[in-house]
PDB file with one MODEL, atoms N, CA, C and O in Angstrom:
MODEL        1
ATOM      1  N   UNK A   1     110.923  51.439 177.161  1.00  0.00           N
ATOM      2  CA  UNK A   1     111.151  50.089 176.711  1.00  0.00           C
ATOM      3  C   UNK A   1     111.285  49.182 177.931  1.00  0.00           C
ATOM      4  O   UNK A   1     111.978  49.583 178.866  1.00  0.00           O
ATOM      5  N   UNK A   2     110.502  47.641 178.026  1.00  0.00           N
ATOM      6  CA  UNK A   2     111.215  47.061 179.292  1.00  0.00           C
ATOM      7  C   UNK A   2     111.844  46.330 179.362  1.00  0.00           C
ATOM      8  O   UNK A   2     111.900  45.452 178.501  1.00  0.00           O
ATOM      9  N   UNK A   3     112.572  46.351 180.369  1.00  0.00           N
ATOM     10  CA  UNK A   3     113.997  45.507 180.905  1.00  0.00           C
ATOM     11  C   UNK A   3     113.875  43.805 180.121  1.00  0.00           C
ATOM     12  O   UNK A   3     112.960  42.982 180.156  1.00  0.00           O
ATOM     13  N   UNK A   4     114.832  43.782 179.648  1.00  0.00           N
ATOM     14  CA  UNK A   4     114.819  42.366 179.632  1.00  0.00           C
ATOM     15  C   UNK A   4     115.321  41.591 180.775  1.00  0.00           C
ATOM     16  O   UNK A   4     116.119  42.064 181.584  1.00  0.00           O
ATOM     17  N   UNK A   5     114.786  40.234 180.845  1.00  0.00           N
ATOM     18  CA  UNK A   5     115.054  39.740 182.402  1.00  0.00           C
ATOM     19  C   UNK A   5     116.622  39.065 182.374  1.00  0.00           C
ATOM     20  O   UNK A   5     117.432  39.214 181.459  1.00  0.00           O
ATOM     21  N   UNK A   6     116.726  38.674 183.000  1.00  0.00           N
ATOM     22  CA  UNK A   6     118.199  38.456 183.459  1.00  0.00           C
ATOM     23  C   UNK A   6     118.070  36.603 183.116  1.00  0.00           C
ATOM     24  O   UNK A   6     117.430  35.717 183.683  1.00  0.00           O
ATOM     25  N   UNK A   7     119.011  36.592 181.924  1.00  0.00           N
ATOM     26  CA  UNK A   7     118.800  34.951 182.264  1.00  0.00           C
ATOM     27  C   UNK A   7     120.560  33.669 182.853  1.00  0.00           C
ATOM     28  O   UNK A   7     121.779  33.509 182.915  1.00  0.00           O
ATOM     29  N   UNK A   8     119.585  33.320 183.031  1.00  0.00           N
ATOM     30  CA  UNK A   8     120.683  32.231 183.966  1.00  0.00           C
ATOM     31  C   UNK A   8     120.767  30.913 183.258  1.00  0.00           C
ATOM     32  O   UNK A   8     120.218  30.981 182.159  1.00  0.00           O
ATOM     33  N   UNK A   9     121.317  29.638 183.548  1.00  0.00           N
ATOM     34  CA  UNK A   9     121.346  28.470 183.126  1.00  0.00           C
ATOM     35  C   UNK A   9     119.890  28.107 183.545  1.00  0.00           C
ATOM     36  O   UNK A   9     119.209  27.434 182.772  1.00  0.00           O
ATOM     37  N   UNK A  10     119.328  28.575 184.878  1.00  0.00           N
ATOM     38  CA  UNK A  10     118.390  28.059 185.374  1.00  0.00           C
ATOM     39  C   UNK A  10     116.887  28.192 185.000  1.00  0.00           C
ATOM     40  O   UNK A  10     115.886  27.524 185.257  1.00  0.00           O
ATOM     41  N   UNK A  11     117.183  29.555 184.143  1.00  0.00           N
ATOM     42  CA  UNK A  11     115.880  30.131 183.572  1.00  0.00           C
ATOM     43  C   UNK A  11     115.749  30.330 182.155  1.00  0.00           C
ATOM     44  O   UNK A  11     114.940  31.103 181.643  1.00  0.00           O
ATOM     45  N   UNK A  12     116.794  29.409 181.369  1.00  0.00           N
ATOM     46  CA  UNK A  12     116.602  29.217 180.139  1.00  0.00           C
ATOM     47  C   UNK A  12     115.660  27.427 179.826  1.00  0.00           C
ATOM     48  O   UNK A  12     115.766  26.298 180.305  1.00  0.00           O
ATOM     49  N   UNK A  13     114.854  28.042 178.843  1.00  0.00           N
ATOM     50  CA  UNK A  13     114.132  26.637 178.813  1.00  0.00           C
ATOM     51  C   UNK A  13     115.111  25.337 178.089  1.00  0.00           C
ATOM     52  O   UNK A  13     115.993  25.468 177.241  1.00  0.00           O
ATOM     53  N   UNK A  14     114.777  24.481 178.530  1.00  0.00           N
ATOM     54  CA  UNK A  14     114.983  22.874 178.111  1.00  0.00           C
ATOM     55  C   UNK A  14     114.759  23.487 176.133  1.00  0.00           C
ATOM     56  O   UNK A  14     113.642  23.804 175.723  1.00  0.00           O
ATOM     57  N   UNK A  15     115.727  23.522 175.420  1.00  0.00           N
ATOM     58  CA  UNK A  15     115.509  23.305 174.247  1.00  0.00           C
ATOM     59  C   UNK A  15     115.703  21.885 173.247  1.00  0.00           C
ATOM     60  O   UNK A  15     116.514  21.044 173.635  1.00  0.00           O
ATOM     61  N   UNK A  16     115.150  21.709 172.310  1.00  0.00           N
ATOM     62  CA  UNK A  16     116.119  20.778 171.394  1.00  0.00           C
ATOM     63  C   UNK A  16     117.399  20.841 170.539  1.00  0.00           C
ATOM     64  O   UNK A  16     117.515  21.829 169.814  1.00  0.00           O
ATOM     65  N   UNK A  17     118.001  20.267 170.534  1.00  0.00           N
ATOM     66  CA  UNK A  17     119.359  20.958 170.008  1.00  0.00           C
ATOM     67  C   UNK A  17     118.991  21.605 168.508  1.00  0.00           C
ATOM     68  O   UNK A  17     118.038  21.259 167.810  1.00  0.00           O
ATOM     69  N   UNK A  18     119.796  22.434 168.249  1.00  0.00           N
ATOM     70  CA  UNK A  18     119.909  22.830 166.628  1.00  0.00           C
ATOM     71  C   UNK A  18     119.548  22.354 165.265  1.00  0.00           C
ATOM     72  O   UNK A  18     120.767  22.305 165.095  1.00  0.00           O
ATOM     73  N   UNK A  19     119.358  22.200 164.827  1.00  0.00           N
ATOM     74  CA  UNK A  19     119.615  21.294 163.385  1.00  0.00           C
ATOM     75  C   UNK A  19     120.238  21.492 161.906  1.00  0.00           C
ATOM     76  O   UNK A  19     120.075  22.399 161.090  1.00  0.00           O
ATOM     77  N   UNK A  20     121.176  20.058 161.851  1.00  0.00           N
ATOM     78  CA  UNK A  20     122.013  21.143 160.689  1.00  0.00           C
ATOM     79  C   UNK A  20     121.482  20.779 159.654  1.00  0.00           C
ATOM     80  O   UNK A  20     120.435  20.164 159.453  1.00  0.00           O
ATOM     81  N   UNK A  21     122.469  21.300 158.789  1.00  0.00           N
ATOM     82  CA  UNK A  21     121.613  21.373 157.389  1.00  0.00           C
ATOM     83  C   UNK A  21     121.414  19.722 156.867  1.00  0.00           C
ATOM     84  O   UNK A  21     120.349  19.328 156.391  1.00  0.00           O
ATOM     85  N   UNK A  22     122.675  18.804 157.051  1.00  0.00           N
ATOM     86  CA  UNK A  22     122.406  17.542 156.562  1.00  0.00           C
ATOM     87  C   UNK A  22     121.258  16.923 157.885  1.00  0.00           C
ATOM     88  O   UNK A  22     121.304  15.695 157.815  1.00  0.00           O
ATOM     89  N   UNK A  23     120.894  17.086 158.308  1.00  0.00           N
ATOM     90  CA  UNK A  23     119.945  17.176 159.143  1.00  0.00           C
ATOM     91  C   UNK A  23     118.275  17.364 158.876  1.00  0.00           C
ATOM     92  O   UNK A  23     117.241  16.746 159.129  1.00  0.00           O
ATOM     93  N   UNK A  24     118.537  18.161 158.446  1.00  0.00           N
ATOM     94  CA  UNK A  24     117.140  18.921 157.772  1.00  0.00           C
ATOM     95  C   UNK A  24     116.631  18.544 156.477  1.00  0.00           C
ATOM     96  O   UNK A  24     115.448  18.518 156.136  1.00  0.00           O
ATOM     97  N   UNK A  25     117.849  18.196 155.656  1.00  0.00           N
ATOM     98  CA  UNK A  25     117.628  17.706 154.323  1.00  0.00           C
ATOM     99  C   UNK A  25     117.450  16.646 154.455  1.00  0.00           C
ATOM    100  O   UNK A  25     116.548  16.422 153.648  1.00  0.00           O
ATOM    101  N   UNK A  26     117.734  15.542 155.045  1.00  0.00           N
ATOM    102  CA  UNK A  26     117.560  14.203 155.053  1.00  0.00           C
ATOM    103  C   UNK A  26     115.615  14.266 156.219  1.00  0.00           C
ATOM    104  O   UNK A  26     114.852  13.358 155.889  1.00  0.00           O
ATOM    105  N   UNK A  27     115.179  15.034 157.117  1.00  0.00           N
ATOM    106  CA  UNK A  27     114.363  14.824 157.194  1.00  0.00           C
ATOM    107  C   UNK A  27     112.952  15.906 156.571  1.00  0.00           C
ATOM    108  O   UNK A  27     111.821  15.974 157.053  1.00  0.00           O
ATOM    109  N   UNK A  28     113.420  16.540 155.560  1.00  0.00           N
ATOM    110  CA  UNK A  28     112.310  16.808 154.442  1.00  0.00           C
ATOM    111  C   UNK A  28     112.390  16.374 152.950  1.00  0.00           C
ATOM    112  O   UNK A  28     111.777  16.750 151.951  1.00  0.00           O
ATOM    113  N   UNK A  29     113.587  15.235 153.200  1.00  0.00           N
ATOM    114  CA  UNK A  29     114.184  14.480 152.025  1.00  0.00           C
ATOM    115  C   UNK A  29     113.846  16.012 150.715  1.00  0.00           C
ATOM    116  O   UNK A  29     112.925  16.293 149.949  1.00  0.00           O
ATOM    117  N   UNK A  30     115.115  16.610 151.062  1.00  0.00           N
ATOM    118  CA  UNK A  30     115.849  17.492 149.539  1.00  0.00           C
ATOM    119  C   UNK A  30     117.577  17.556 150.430  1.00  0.00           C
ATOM    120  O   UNK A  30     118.206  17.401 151.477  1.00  0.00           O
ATOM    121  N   UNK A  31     117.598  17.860 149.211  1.00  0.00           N
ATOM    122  CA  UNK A  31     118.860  17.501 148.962  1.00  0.00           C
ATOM    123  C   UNK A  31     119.610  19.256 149.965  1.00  0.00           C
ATOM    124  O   UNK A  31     119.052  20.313 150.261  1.00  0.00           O
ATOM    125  N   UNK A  32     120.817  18.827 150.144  1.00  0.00           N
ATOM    126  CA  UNK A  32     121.235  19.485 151.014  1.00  0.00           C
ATOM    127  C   UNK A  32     121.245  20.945 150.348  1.00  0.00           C
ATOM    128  O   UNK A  32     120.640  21.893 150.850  1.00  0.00           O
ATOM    129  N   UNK A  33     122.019  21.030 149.127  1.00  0.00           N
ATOM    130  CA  UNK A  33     122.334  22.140 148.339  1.00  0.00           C
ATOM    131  C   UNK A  33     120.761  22.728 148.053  1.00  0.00           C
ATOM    132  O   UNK A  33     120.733  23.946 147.879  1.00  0.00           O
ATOM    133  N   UNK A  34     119.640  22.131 147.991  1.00  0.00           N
ATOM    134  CA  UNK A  34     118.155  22.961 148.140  1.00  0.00           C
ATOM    135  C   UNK A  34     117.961  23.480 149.566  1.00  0.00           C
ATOM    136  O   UNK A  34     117.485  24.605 149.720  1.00  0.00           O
ATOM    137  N   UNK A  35     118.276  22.779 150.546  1.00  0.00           N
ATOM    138  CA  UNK A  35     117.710  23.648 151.716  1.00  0.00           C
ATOM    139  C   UNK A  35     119.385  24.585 152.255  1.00  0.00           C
ATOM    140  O   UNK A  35     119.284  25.304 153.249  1.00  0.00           O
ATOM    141  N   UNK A  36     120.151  24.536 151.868  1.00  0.00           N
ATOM    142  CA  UNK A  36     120.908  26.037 151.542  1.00  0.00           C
ATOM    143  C   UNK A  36     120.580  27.057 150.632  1.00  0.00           C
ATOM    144  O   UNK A  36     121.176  28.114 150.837  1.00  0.00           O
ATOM    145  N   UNK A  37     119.862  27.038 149.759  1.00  0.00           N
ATOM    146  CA  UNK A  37     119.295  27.647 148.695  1.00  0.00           C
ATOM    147  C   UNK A  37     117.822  28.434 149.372  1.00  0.00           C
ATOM    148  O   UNK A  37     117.553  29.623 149.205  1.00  0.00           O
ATOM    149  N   UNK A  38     117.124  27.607 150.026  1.00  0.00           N
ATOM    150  CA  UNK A  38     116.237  27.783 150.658  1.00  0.00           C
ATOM    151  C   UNK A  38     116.391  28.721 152.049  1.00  0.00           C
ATOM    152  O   UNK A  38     115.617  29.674 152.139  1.00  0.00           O
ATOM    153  N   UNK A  39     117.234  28.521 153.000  1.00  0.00           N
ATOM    154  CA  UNK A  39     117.740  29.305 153.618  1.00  0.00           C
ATOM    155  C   UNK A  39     118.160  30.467 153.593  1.00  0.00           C
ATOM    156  O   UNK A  39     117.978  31.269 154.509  1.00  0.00           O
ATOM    157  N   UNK A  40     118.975  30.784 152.202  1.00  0.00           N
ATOM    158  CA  UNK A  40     119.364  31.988 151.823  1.00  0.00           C
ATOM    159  C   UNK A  40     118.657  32.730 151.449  1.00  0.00           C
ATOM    160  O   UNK A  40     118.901  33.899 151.749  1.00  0.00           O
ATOM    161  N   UNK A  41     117.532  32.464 150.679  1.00  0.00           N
ATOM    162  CA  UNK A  41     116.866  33.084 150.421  1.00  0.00           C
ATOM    163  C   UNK A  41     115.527  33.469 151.522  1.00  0.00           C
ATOM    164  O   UNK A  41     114.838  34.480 151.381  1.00  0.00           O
ATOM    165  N   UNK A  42     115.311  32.366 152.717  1.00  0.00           N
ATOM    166  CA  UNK A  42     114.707  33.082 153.560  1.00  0.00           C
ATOM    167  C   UNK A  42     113.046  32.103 153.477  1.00  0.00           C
ATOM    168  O   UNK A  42     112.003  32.352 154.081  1.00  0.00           O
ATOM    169  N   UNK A  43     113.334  31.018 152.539  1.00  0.00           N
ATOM    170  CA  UNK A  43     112.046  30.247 152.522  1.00  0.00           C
ATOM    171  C   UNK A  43     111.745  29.143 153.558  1.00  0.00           C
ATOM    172  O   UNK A  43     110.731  28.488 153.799  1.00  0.00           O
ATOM    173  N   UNK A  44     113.446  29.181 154.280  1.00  0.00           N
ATOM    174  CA  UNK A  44     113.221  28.203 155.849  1.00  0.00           C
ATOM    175  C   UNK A  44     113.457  28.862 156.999  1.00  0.00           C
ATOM    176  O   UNK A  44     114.144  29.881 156.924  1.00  0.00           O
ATOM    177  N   UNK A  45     113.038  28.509 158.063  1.00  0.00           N
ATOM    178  CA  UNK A  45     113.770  29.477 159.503  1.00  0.00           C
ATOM    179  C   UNK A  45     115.321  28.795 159.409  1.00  0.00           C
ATOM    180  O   UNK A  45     115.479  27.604 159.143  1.00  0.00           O
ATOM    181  N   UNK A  46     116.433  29.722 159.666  1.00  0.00           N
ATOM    182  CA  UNK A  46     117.348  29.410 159.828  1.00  0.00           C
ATOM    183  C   UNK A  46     118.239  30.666 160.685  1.00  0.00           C
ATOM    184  O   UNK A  46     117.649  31.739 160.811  1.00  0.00           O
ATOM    185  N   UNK A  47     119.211  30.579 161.088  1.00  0.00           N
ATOM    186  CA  UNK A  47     120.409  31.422 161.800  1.00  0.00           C
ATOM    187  C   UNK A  47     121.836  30.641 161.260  1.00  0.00           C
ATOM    188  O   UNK A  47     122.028  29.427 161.323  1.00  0.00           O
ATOM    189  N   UNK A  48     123.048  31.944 160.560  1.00  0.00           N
ATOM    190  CA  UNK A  48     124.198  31.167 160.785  1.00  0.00           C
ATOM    191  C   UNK A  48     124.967  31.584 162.064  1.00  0.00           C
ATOM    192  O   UNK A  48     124.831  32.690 162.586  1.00  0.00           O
ATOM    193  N   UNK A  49     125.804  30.588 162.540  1.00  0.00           N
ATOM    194  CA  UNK A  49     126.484  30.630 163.795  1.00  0.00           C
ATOM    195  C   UNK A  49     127.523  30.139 163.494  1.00  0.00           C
ATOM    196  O   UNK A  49     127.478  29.075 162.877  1.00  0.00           O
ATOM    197  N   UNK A  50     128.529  30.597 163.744  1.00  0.00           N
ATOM    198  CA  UNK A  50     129.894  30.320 163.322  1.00  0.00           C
ATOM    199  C   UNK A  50     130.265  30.136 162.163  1.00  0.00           C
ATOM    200  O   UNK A  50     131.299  29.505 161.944  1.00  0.00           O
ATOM    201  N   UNK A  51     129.425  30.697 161.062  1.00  0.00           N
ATOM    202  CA  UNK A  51     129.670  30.589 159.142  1.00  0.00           C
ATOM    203  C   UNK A  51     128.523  29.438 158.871  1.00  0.00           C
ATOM    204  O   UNK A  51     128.112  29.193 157.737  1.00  0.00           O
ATOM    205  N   UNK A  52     128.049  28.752 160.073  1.00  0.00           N
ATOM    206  CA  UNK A  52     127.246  27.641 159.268  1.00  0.00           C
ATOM    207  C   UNK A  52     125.580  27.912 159.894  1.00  0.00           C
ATOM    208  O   UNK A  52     125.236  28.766 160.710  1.00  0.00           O
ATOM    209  N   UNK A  53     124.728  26.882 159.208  1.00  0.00           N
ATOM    210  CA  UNK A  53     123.539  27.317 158.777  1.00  0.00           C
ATOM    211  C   UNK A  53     123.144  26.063 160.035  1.00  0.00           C
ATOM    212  O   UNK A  53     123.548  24.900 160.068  1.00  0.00           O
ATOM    213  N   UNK A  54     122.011  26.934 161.231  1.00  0.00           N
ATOM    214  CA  UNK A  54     121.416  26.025 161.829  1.00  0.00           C
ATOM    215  C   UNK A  54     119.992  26.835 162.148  1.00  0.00           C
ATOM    216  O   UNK A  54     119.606  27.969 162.432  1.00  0.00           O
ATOM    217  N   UNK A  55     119.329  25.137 161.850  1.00  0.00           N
ATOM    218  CA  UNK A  55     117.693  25.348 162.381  1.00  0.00           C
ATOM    219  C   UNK A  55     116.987  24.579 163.517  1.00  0.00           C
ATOM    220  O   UNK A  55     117.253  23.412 163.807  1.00  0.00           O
ATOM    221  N   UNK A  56     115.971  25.418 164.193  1.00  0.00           N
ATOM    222  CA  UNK A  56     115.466  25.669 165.124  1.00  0.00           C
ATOM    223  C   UNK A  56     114.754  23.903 164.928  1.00  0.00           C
ATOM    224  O   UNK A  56     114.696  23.596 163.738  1.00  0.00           O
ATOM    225  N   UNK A  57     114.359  23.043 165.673  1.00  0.00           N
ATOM    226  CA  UNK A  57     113.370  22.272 165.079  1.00  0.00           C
ATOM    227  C   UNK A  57     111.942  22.989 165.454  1.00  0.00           C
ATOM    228  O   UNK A  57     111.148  23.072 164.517  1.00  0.00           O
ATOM    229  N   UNK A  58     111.557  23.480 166.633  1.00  0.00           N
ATOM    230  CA  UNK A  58     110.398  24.211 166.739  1.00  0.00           C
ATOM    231  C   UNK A  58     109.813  24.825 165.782  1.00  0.00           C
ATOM    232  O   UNK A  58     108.803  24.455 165.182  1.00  0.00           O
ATOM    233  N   UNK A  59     110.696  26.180 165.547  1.00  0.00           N
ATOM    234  CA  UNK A  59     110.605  27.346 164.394  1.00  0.00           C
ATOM    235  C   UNK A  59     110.475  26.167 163.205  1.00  0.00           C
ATOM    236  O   UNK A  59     109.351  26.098 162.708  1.00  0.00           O
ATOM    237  N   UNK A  60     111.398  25.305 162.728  1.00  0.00           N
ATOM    238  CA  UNK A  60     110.625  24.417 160.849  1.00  0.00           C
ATOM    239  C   UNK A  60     109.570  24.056 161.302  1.00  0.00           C
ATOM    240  O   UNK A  60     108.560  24.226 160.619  1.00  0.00           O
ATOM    241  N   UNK A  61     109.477  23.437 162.612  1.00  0.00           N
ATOM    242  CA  UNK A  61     107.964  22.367 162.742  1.00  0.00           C
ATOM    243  C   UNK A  61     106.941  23.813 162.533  1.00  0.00           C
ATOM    244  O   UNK A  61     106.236  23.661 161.535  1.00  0.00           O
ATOM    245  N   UNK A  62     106.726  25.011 163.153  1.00  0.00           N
ATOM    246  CA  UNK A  62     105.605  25.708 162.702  1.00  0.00           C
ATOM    247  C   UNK A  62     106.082  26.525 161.470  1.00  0.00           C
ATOM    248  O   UNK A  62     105.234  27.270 160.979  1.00  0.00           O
ATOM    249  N   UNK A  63     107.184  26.502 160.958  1.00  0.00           N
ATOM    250  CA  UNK A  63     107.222  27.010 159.345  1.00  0.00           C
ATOM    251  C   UNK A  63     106.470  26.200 158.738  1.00  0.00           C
ATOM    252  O   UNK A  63     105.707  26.735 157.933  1.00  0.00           O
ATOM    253  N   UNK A  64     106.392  24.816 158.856  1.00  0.00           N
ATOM    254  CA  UNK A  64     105.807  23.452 157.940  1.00  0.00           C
ATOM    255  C   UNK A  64     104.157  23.836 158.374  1.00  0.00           C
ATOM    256  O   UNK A  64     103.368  24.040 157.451  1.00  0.00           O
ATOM    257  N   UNK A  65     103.822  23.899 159.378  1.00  0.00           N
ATOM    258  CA  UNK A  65     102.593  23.971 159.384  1.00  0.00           C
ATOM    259  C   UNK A  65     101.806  25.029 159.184  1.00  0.00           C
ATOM    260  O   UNK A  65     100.578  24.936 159.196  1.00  0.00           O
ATOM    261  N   UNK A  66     102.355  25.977 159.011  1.00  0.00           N
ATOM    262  CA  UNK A  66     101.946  27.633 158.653  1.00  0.00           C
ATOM    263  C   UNK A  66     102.111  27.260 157.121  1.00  0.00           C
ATOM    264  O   UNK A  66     101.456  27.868 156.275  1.00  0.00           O
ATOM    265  N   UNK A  67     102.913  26.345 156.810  1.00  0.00           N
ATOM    266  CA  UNK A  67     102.737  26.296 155.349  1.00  0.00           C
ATOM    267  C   UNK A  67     101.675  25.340 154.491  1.00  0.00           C
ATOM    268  O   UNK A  67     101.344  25.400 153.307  1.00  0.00           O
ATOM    269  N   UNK A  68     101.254  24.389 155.613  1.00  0.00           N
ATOM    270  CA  UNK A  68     100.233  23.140 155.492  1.00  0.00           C
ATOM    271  C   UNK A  68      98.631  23.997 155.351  1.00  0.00           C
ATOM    272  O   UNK A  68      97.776  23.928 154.468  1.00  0.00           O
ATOM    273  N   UNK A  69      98.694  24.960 156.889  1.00  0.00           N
ATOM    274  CA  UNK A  69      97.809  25.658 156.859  1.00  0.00           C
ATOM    275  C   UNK A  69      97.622  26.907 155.446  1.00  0.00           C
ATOM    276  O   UNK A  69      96.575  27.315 154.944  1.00  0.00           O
ATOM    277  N   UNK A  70      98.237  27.060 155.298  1.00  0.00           N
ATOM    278  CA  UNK A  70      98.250  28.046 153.653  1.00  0.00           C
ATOM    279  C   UNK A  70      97.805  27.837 152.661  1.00  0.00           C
ATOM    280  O   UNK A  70      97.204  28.619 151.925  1.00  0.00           O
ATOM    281  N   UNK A  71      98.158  26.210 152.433  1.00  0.00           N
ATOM    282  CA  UNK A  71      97.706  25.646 151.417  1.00  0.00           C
ATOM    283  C   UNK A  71      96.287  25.179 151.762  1.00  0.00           C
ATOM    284  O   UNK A  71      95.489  25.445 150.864  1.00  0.00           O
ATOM    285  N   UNK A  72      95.929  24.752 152.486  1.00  0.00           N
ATOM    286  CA  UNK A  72      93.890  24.492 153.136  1.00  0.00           C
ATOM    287  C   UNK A  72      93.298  25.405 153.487  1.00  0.00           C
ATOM    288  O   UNK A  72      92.169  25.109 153.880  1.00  0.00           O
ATOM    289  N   UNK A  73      93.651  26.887 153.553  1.00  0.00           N
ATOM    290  CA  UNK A  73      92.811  27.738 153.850  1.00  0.00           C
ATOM    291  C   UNK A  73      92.466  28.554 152.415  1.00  0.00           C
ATOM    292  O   UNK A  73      91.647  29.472 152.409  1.00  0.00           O
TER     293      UNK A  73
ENDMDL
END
């Protein structure tokens, strides 16, 4: 198996912060209690961290388009 590399402050990339759930719901306009529903069940990218539910904006932006692409192919 190989090593994973050693990371530092210096060699972690520039991310965007997290996104929470009232966050997410207000920018795919549903309602909060759907994209917890959605989460749980595994139909959005999500991680909980500390009991609560946060998403990647990267990981939704290509969930959304893996899902755009699904529907046109």
């Amino acid at each position: 198996m190989a090593e994973r590399p050693e990371l530092s402050v210096s060699t972690i990339p520039d991310v965007a912060p997290l996104l929470t759930v009232t966050q997410v719901a207000t920018h795919l306009n549903l309602s909060e209690c759907t994209v917890y529903a959605m989460l749980q069940k595994g139909d959005l990218p999500g991680m909980k961290l500390g009991g609560a539910w946060r998403v990647c904006p990267l990981r939704l932006t290509e969930h959304l388009m893996n899902l755009e692409d699904a529907r046109k192919g």
